[in-house]
C-alpha positions as CSV (number, residue, x, y, z in Angstrom):
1,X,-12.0,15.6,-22.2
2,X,-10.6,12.2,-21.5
3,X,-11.8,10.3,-18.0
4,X,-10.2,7.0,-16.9
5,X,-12.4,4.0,-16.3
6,X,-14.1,3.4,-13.0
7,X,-12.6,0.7,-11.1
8,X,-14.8,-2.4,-11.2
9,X,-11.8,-4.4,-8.3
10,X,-13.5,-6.8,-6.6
11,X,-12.0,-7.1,-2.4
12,X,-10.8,-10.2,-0.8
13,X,-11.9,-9.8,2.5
14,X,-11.8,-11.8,5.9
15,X,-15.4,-13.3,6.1
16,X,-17.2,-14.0,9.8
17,X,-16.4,-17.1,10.3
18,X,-18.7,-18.0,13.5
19,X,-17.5,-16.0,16.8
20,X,-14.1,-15.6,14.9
21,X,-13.4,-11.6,15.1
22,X,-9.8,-11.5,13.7
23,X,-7.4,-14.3,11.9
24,X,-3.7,-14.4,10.8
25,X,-2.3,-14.4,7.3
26,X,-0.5,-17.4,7.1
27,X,0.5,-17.8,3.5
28,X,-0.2,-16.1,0.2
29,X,-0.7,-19.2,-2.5
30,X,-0.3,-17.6,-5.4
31,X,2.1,-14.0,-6.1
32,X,0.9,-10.6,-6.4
33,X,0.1,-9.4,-9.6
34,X,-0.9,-13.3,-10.5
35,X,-3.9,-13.9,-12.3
36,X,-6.3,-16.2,-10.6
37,X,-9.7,-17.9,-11.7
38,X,-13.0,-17.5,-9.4
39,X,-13.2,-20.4,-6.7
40,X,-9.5,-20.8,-6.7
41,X,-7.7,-20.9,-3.3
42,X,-5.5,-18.1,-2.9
43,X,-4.6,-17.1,0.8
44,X,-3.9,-19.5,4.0
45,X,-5.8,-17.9,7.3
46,X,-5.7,-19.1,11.2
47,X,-8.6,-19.0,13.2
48,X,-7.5,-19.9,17.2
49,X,-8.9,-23.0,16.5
50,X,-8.0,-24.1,12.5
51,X,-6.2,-23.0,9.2
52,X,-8.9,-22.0,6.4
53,X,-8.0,-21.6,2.6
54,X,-10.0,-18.3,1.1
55,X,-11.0,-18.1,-2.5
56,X,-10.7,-16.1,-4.9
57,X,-14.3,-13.7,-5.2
58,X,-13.5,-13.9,-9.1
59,X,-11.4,-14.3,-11.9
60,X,-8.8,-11.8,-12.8
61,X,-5.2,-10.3,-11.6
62,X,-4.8,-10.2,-7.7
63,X,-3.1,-7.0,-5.6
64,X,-2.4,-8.3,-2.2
65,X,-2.9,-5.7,0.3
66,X,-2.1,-8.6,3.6
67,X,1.3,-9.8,3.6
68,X,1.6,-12.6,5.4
69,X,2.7,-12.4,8.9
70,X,2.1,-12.8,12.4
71,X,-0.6,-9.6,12.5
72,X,-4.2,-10.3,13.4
73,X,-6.2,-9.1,10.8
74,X,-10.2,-8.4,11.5
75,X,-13.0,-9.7,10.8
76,X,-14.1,-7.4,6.9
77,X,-10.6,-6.4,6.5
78,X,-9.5,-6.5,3.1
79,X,-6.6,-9.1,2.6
80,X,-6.7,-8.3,-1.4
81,X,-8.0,-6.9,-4.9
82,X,-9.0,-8.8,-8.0
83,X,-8.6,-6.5,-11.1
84,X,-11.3,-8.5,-13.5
């Protein structure tokens, strides 16, 4: 009998960011299905009050789940994957 692997995908998700409760994806810096390193900058967000660049949680290939757009997006939601 043959199972498939778990899946060890790590989420990109909107962290609290002081009394923040929801921001807006501004703009993906690097394209799905990309690989990126740990610590790397990969998504533009807007708080009411400043633009903040999210990293990468680690090294690997990245499923975005957030397109960019004008959408408020909670606090916790998950903006994307990374497939280690």
């Amino acid at each position: 009998m043959s199972t498939s692997a778990p899946s060890h995908r790590l989420p990109l998700t909107v962290p609290q960011m002081g009394v923040v409760e929801e921001v807006v994806v501004i703009e993906w810096l690097v394209d799905p299905g990309s690989a990126v390193a740990e610590g790397q900058e990969v998504v533009i967000v807007e708080t009411e009050k400043a633009e903040v660049a999210l990293e990468s949680p680690a090294s690997g290939t990245i499923e975005i789940v957030a397109p960019a757009s004008d959408d408020e997006v909670p606090v916790g939601a998950t903006l994307a994957y990374i497939d280690p």
